[in-house]
Every structure is written in structure tokens, then in C-alpha cells.
C-alpha positions in Angstrom: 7.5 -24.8 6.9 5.2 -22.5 8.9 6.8 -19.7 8.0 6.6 -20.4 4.1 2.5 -21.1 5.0 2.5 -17.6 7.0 4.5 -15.9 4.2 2.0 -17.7 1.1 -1.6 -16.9 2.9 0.0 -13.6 3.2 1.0 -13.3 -0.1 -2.9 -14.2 -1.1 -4.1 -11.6 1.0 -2.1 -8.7 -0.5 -3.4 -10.0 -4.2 -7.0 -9.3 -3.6 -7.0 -5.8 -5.4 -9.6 -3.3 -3.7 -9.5 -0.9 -6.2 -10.6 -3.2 -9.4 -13.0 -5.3 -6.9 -14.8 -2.3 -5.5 -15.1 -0.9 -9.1 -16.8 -3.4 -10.2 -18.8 -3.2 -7.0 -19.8 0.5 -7.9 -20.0 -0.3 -11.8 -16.8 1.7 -12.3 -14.6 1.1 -15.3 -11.4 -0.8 -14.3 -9.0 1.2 -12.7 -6.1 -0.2 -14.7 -8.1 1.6 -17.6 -7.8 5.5 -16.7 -5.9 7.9 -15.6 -2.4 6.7 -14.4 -4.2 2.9 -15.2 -3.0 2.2 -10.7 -5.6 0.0 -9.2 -5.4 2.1 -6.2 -7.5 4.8 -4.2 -6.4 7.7 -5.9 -7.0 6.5 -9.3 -10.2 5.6 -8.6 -10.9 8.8 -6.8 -10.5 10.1 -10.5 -13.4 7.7 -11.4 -15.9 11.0 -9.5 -16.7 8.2 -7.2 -15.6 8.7 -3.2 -17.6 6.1 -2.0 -15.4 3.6 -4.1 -12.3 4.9 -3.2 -12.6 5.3 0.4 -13.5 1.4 0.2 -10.5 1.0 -1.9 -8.3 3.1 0.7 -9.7 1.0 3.5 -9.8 -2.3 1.9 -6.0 -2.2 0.7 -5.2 -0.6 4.2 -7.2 -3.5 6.2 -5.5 -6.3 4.0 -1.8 -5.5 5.0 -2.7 -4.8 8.3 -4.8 -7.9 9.1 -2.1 -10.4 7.7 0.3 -8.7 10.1 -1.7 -8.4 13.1 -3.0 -12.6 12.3 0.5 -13.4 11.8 1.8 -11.6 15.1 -1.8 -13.4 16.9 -0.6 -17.1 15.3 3.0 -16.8 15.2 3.8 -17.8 19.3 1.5 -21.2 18.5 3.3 -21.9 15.5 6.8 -21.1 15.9 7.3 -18.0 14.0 9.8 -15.4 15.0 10.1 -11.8 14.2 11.8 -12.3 10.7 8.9 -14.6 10.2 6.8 -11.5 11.0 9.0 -9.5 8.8 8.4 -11.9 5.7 4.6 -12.0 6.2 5.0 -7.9 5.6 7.0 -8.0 2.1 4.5 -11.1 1.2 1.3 -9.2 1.7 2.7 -6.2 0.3 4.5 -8.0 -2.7 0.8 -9.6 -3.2 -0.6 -6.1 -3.8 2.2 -4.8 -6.1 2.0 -8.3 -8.2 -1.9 -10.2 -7.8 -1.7 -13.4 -8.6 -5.8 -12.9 -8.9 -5.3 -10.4 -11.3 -2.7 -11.3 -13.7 0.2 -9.6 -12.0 -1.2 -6.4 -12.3 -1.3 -4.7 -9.3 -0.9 -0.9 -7.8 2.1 1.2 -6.0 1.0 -0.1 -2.7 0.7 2.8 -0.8 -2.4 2.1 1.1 -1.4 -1.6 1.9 2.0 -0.2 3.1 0.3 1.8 5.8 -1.9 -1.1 6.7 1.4 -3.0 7.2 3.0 -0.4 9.4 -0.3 -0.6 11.7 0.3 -4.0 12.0 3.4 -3.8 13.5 2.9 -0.8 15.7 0.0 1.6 15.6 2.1 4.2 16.6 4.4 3.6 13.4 1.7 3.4 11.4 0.2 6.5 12.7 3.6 9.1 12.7 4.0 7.9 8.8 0.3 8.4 8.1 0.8 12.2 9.6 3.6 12.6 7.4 1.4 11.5 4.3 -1.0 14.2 5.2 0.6 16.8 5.7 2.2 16.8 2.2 -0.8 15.6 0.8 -2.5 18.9 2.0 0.2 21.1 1.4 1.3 20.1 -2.1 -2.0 17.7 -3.2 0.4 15.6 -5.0 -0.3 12.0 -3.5 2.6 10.4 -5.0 4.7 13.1 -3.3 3.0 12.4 -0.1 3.7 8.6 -0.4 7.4 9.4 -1.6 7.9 11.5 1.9 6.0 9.1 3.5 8.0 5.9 2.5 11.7 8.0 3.4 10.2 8.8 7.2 9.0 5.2 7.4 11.9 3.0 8.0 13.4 6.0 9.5 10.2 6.0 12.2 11.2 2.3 12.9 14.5 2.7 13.0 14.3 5.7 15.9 11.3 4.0 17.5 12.5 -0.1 18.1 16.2 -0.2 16.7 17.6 -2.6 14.1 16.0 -5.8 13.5 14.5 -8.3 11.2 11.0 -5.8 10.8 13.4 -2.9 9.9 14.8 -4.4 6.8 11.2 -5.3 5.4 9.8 -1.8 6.3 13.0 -0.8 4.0 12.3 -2.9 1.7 8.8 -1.9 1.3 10.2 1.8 1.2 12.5 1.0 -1.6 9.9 -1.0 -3.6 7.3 2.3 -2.9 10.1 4.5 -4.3 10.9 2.5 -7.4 7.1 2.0 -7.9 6.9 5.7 -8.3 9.6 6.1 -10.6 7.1 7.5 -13.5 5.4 10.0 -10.8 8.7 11.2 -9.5 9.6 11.7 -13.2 6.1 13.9 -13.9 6.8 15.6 -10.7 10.0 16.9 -12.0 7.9 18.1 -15.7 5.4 19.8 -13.6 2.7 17.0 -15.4 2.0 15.1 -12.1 -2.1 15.1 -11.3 -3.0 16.5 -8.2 -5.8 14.7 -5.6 -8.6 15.1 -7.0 -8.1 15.7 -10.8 -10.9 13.3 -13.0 -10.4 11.5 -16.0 -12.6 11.5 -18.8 -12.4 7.9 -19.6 -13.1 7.1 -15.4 -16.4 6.4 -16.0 -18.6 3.9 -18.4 
């Protein structure tokens, strides 16, 4: 039962959408409205804005990362064990892709994945946030980034702490990254992808 209370709070957590709250915090159009219509940082980076998407970035980051690190704090008290852990990850992260607050519409969950890794080990978090750069700066694609990024990941864990429950929902988030992408992969391949950067002339009202 604890578990399935970790897992829904979770799941609550990952649904508050940064992007569309801190738009309308800035008086942005909706970021489900423009560009490649993701509530997500780099959409709303296309908004001209980079106050709002640095507080997207670090909102969607902070979300994943805090349900993991309350649900690591909590879980000795309540009885939760490591694939408890590992639920509370997909949960937070599944909240993102899918917002209950906001009709199911949610973004690739880039950002929230990172926040997740954190969670679980700063050092994880931090070797798969390297690898995001780094394409990021060499190609300025951020979809290619996060693809990279979300192959290294499980990869990371898997090298770093073995086999276990966590692995599986770090590959799980991977997968659901790399499916999430399927029309960026598909612009990437027709040379149509946007780079970092690139506005939209609907972004603003």
C-alpha cells in the first residue's frame, strides 16, 4: 500500500508541467501552441524568452529529482525497497509525459529525466548531463542530445551499480525518451530538425 501512495504522489509531482505554468507566469503563449507544440524548455526557449525556459529547465529537472530524493528520505520509515524506489522514477516521469493537470498532454521528458537520474545518484545524473552537452554544443540539435543522452544513461547505471530494480526504470525511461522522439529522430534524418535556439513566429502573443 505504501508503495502504491509513493508511486501516486509521485505520479502528481511529474504532472505539474513547468513549461505551460511558467508561460503563463511570463505571459507566454502556451507552449503546446508553437513550434514543435512540447511543453518543454526548448520549446519555450523558441518563445525569445530565457528567463522562462531556464525556469522551465529547472522546474521539470527539480520535480523528478525531488520525488526521488523524498522517496529515498521516506522509504526506510515506510517500508519501501529499491523497486519501490524504482517505481516512484517511471511515476514522476510518466506524470510529465501524460499530466493528469493538463489533460494528458505533456512533453518528451527530457529535463524531468535528468532530475530523476540526480535523484538516484548525482554522479549518474551528472556523466549523462555531460553527455547532453557535449552533443548539444557540437551539433545544437537538442533532441539529438537527449537521444545520446538517454542510450549512455542506463548504460552509466549499468557500469556504475550493476543490475537491479533502478536499472530497469532508468531503461525504461530511456525507451520511453527514445520513442517520445520518434518525430525528431524522423526530421533529423530530412535535415528539417530545429536547432537550440531557432524562434517561432507564433511563440509570442
Amino acid at each position: 500500500m505504501n508503495t502504491a501512495i509513493f508511486a501516486i504522489v509521485a505520479y502528481l509531482i511529474g504532472s505539474i508541467s513547468f513549461a505551460v505554468v511558467m508561460s503563463r507566469v511570463y505571459g507566454l503563449s502556451d507552449p503546446r501552441t508553437y513550434g514543435s507544440k512540447n511543453p518543454g524548455a526548448t520549446n519555450v526557449l523558441r518563445s525569445g524568452n530565457k528567463g522562462a525556459a531556464i525556469a522551465t529547465l529547472i522546474g521539470d529537472a527539480a520535480k523528478g529529482w525531488f520525488a526521488v530524493w523524498l522517496a529515498i528520505l521516506l522509504a526506510p520509515k515506510f517500508g519501501v525497497g529499491t523497486a519501490g524506489i524504482a517505481l516512484v522514477a517511471i511515476a514522476v516521469f510518466l506524470g510529465h509525459l501524460w499530466p493528469v493537470f493538463f489533460r494528458f498532454v505533456g512533453g518528451k521528458g527530457v529535463a524531468t529525466a535528468l532530475g530523476v537520474l540526480l535523484g538516484i545518484n548525482i554522479w549518474l545524473g551528472l556523466a549523462t548531463a555531460l553527455v547532453w552537452l557535449a552533443v548539444a554544443y557540437t551539433f545544437r540539435y537538442s533532441s539529438l542530445a537527449a537521444l545520446v543522452a538517454s542510450v549512455f544513461s542506463p548504460l552509466y547505471f549499468g557500469v556504475m551499480f550493476g543490475i537491479n530494480e533502478l536499472f530497469f526504470a532508468v531503461l525504461a525511461m530511456s525507451s520511453l525518451l527514445l520513442y517520445r522522439h520518434n518525430q525528431n529522430i524522423a526530421n533529423l534524418m530530412a535535415g528539417k530538425e530545429s536547432k537550440i535556439g531557432s524562434k517561432s513566429g507564433e511563440a509570442k502573443k
